[in-house]
N, C-alpha and C positions, 0 to 999 in steps of 0.2 A: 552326427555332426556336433549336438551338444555337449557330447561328453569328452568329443577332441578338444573342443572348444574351453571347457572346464581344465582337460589336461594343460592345456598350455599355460594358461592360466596361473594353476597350480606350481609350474615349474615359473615360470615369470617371479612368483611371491617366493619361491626359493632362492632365486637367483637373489633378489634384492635383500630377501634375509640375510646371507650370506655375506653379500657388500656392507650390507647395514653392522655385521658381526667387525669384519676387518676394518671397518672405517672407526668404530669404537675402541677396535686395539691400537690403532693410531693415534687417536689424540690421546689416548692415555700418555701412549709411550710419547710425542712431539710435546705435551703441554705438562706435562706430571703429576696430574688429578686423575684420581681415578675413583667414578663416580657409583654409588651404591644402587642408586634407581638410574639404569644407562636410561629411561624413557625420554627422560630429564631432556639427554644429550641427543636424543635422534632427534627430537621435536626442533631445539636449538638449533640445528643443525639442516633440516628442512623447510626450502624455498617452498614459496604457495605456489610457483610452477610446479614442482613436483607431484604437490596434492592433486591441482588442477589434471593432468594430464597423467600420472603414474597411478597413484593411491590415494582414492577418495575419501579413504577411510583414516590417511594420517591429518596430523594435527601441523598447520604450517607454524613457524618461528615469530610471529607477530607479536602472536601477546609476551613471549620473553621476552622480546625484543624493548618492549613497550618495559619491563620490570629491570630489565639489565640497566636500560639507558640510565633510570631516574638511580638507580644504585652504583652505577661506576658516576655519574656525575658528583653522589654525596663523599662517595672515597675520597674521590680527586680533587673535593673541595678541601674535605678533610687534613689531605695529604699536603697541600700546600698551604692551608692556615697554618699546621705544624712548624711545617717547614721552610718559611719566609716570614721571619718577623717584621721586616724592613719592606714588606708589602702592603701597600694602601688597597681599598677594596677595587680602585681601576685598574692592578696591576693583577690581582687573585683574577679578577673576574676574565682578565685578557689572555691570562697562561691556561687559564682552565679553560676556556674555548678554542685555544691552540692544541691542547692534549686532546680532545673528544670531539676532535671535529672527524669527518667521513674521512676526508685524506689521511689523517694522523691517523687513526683505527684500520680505513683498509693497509694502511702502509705495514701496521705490524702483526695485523692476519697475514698480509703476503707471505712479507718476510719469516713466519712462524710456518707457513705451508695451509692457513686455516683452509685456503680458496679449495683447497685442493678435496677436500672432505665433507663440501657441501651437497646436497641432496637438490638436483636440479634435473628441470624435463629436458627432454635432449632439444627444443628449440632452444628453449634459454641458452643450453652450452653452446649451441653453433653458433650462438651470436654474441658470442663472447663473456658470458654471466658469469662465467667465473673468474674474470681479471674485472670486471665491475665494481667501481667502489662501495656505491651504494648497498648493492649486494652485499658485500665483504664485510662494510661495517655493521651494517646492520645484524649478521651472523654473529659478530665478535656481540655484540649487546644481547642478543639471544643469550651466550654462550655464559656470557657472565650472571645474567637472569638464572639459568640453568644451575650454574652451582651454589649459587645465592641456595635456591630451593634444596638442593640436595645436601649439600654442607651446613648450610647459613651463613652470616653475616664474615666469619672469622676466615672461612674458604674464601667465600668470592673477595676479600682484601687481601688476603696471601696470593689469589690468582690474578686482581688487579696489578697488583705488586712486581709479579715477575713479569709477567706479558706487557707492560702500559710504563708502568712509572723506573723500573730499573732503566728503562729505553731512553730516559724523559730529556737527557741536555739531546741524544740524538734526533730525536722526532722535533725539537723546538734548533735545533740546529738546521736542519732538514725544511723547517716550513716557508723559507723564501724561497727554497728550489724548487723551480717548474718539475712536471710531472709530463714529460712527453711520451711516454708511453700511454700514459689516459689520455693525452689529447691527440693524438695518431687514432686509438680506438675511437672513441666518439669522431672525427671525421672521417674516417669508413663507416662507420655506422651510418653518417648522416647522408653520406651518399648511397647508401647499400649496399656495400660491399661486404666483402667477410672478414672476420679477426685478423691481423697479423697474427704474423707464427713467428718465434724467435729457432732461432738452431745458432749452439757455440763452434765456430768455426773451428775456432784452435785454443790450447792452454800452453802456456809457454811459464816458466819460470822455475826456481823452487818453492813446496810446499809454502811458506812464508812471505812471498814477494810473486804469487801468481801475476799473471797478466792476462786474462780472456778477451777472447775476440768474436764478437755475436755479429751474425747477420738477420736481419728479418726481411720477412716476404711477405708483399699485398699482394691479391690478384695472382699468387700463384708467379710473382717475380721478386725476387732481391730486389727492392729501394731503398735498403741502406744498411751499410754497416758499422762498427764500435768497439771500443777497443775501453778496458776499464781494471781496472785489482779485485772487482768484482762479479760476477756476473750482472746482475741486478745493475750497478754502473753502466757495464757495457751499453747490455738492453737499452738504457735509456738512451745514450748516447748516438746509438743505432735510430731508435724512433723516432729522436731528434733529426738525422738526417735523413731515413724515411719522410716523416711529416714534410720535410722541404719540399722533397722530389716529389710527393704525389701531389703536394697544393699548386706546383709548377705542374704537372702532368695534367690535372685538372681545372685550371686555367686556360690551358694551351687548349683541352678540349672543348671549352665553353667558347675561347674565340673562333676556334675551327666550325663548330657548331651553329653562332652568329653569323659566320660566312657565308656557309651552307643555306642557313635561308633566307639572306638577302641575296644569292645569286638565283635560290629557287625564283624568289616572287619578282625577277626582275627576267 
């Protein structure tokens, strides 16, 4: 029994070597750094659910975390003392917490695929850890920590650079826009329910002028679908009427519910 026990084991730490191998050829190829000590990048890259529950023996993304944040905040302070001279310290200080805030960061892991390449325990994924802001951004601050260490100072601003600041009129265009996809997830969550699932209905257009059409599904039903030039549009547009129908759906169950027991106790 101990040595099936061992076998399995053994084939388990293969299997995640393996993932751990092709997760590392992908951010090379999606981000275009390709990193001399990969250690750097799986540590970045690993949630402490993972540790907890997978591999006791890896190192969780925290202290990156903790080294990326305080070095993409000096870039980006950097990068806009440069470049706004016509900026008083309340306006540096307001655009640089608009670039480095959780939303602004998970937004451009998404969009980049970062979520996709994280190192998470499989409760974490059921319950949505990988469309997580928190999570997300917090990874991209690892991620930047990480090549700080392996490159140095010139890396992690050439990788600020493309990923963060090329983005920068999008992401500060973007930041009045509700985020109804994160707030669909957090009220499933709040009731316990499980993640919406997006699925593109259809693509209609030419290459240039697409139009997609996303439906998503709570509870294992369609509550709403979107229509966008984007996917990522649609999506949201979808959640947006999602979010409607279930807070009407659960609504209607709390009055149902209050009925129910003042006819019991009467």
């Amino acid at each position: 029994v101990v040595g099936l026990i061992r076998y399995f084991k053994h084939l388990l730490t293969q299997s995640e070597e393996r993932r751990a191998a092709l997760v590392i050829d992908d951010f090379h190829r999606r981000f275009g750094y390709r990193f001399h000590n990969v250690e750097y990048l799986r540590e970045a890259l690993t949630h402490r659910s993972f540790v907890r529950s997978i591999d006791h023996n890896a190192r969780s993304n925290e202290r990156l975390e903790f080294l990326g944040d305080s070095i993409l905040g000096a870039v980006i302070a950097e990068h806009l003392f440069k470049a706004n001279h016509d900026f008083d310290e309340g306006d540096l200080t307001k655009t640089k917490a608009q670039l480095v805030n959780e939303t602004s960061l998970a937004s451009v892991a998404l969009e980049s695929g970062l979520n996709d390449l994280i190192f998470l325990s499989p409760d974490e994924e059921r319950t949505g850890g990988r469309e997580r802001h928190s999570i997300i951004s917090d990874t991209l601050e690892a991620v930047i920590g990480a090549v700080y260490l392996d490159g140095g100072l010139r890396a992690a601003k050439d990788f600020i650079m493309r990923i963060l600041i090329a983005r920068k009129k999008d992401i500060l265009a973007n930041i009045a826009q509700p985020n109804f996809k994160g707030d669909l997830l957090e009220y499933l969550q709040a009731r316990g329910d499980s993640p919406p699932h997006y699925e593109v209905v259809s693509e209609s257009g030419p290459d240039h002028e697409k139009i997609f059409k996303v439906a998503v599904h709570t509870n294992g039903k369609i509550t709403g679908t979107g229509i966008g030039a984007t996917k990522k549009e649609a999506e949201q547009h979808a959640a947006a009427t999602a979010l409607d129908n279930v807070r009407k759906i659960g609504e209607t169950d709390r009055v149902n519910d209050n009925t129910s027991k003042k006819n019991n106790h009467s």
